[in-house]
TIMARDO-625080 format. One line per field, with one value per residue (C-alpha): residue number from 1; residue in three letters; z, y, x. Coordinates in steps of 0.1 Angstrom, whole numbers, m for minus. Each point is the difference from the previous one (the first is absolute). Layout:
! residues N
seq = [NUM;...]
type = [ALA;...]
z = [Z;...]
y = [Y;...]
x = [X;...]
***
This chain:
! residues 64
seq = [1;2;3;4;5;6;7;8;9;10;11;12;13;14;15;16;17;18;19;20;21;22;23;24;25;26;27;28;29;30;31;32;33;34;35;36;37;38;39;40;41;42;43;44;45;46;47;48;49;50;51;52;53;54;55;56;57;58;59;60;61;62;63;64]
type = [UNK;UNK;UNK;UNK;UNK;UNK;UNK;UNK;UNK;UNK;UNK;UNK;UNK;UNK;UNK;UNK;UNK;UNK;UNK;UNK;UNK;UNK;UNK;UNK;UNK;UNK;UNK;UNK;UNK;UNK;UNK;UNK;UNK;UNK;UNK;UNK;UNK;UNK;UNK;UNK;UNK;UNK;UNK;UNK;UNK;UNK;UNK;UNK;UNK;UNK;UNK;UNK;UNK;UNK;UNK;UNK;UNK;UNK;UNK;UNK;UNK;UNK;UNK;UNK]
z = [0;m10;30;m4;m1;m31;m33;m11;9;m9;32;m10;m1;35;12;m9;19;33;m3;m9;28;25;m7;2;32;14;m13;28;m22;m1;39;5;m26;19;35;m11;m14;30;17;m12;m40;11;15;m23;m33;m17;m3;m39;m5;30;m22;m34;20;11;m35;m15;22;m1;m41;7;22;m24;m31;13]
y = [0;36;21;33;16;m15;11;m16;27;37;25;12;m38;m6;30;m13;m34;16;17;m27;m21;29;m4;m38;0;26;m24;m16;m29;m4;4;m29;m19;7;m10;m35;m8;m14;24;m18;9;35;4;m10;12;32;24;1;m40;0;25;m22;m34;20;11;m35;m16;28;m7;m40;2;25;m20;m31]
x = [0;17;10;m23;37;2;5;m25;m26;2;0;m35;m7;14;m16;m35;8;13;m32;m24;23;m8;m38;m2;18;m19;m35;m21;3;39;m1;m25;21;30;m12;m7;34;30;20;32;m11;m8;33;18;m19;6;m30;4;m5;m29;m18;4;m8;m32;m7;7;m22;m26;1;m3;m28;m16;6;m24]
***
């Protein structure tokens, strides 16, 4: 998975995920998600890839 610091992504790009990033972790639905995972993978989890797990499985559930 590219680093956000990446190349890959122009600064207006980057800019648009912090900002999207901000939002989801700020959603009621990302901090119920959160609470259920274990402490150990929220310690030792980025924020960036919590944020795409949530979205990926967010999209799964959505897609049945």
């Amino acid at each position: 998975m590219a680093n956000i610091s990446s190349n890959l992504f122009s600064s207006e790009d980057t800019n648009v995920w912090l900002s999207l990033q901000r939002a989801i972790c700020n959603s009621a639905g990302f901090q119920r998600w959160k609470s259920e995972l274990p402490s150990d993978i929220l310690d030792k989890t980025p924020l960036e890839h919590l944020v795409r797990r949530y979205l990926r499985e967010t999209l799964e559930t959505l897609a049945y």
